[in-house]
Every structure is written in structure tokens, then in C-alpha cells.
N, C-alpha and C positions, 0 to 999 in steps of 0.2 A: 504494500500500500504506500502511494505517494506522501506527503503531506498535504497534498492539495486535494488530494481524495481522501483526506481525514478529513480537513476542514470540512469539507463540503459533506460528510458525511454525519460528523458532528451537529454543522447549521441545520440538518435536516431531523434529524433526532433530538436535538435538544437546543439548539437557536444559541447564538452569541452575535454579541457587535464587534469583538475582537477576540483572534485567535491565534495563538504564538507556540513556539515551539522552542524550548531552551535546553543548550546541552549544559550539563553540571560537570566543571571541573574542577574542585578545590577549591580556593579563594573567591573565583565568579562563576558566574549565570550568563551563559551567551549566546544569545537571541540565533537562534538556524532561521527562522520560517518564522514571517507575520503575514496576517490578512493585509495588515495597515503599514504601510514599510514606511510611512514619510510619518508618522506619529512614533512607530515600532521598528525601524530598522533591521534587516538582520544584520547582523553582527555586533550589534549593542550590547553591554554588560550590564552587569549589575554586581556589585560586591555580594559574596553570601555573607551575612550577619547572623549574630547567633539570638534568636525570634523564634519563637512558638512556631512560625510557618517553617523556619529550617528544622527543629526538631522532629514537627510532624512529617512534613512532604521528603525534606531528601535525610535527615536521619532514620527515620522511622519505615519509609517507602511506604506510608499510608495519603492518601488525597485528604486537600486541605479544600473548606467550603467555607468562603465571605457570603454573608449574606445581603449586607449593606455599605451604607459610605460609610461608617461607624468601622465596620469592621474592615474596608479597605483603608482607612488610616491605621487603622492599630496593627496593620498586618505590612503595609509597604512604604519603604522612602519615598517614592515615587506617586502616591494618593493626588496627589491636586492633578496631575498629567492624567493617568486615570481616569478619574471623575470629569475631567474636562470633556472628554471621551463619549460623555453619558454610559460609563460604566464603573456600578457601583455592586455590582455580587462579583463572585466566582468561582472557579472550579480548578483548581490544579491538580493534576495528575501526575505521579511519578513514572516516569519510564526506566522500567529493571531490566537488569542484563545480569545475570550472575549472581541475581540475589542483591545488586546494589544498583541503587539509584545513577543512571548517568544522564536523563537529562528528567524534562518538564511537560506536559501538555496543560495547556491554559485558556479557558474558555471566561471572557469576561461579557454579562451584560447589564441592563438595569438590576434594581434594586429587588430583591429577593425573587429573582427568574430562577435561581438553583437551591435545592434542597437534599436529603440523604438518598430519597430514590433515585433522583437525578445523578450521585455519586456512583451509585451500582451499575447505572445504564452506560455511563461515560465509561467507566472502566472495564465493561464488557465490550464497546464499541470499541476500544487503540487497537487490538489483533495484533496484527503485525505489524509493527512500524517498520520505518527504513531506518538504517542505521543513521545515526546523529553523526554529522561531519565534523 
């Protein structure tokens, strides 16, 4: 499966206004694949910081769910770009290889669009990914 056949697979089963795809390596987060390249760039970083979202999503390799703007401040540096967005929930997905975490799938939209069903469904849907560059 592409990424672009996730996306679009994603948008059809469970909707986002933005959809990114991050490899994890160590110290950063670095953007492979966005819907929105001129907001979202691929190859944008982002420092990993040590956050309830790193413990859950790439220590633990469990999916992290924001339900609101409330919780996209308390979850990311990045919140005002975000919300500028009109996206205020989300969905992060870990993507495992070996039992560890190497990158992200990330589905952002309004304000409480995703829930615990919605966690089950996304994480049945990645299949196969392609390998993260």
C-alpha cells in the first residue's frame, strides 16, 4: 500500500482534514508524507520531547487520541499551526517493525471527529505500509 492509498483510504473510512506520515528516529519526528505539504512539508521535524504523547504513541507503540483544542495544546508544540488548520482532534498511530515503533500515522480533524472505536478501525485499516524512507 502507497501512502496515498492510505490516505485516501483513511478519508474514506474515517475523514481527516490532515494526514501525515512521520518516521521516528531518536531525537526527531520526520514528516515522509502530508496531505498539506505547504502547511506540513515532508521533511519537517519535530524534536521528540518527553510528553505523555511520546510515552504512549512511540514508547509504549499504543495510538494516542486528542479529542479537542484543549487537548491538542497539552499534547503538541506546534497547537496554534494546528488549530489554525481547523484541526482540533486526532488520531496517531504507531507504525511497528520488530516490535518497535519507527514511524507515525496521523489523522487530524475538527473537534471530537475521533473516538476509541475510531482507534480500533484506524489501526485495522494501516495493513501494510510501505517502508518509511
Amino acid at each position: 500500500m502507497t501512502f496515498d492509498s492510505l490516505a485516501a483510504l483513511m478519508q474514506r473510512e474515517l475523514g481527516w482534514r490532515l494526514f501525515t506520515v512521520m518516521r521516528h528516529g531518536g531525537a526527531f519526528n520526520q514528516r515522509v508524507w502530508s496531505s498539506d505539504p505547504v502547511a506540513y512539508p515532508p521533511g519537517g521535524r519535530k524534536p521528540v520531547r518527553d510528553t505523555a504523547w511520546t510515552r504512549v504513541l512511540l514508547r509504549q507503540g499504543r495510538p494516542f487520541l486528542c479529542r479537542d483544542a484543549a487537548d491538542i495544546r497539552a499534547h503538541f508544540a506546534d497547537a496554534a499551526a494546528i488549530i489554525a488548520l481547523g484541526c482540533e482532534s486526532c488520531l496517531n498511530l504507531p507504525v511497528l517493525r520488530g516490535g518497535r515503533v519507527v514511524g507515525t500515522v496521523n489523522l487530524l480533524d475538527v473537534a471530537h471527529r475521533y473516538d476509541a472505536v475510531d482507534l480500533d478501525a484506524a489501526v485495522a485499516l494501516l495493513g501494510d505500509l510501505p517502508e518509511l524512507p
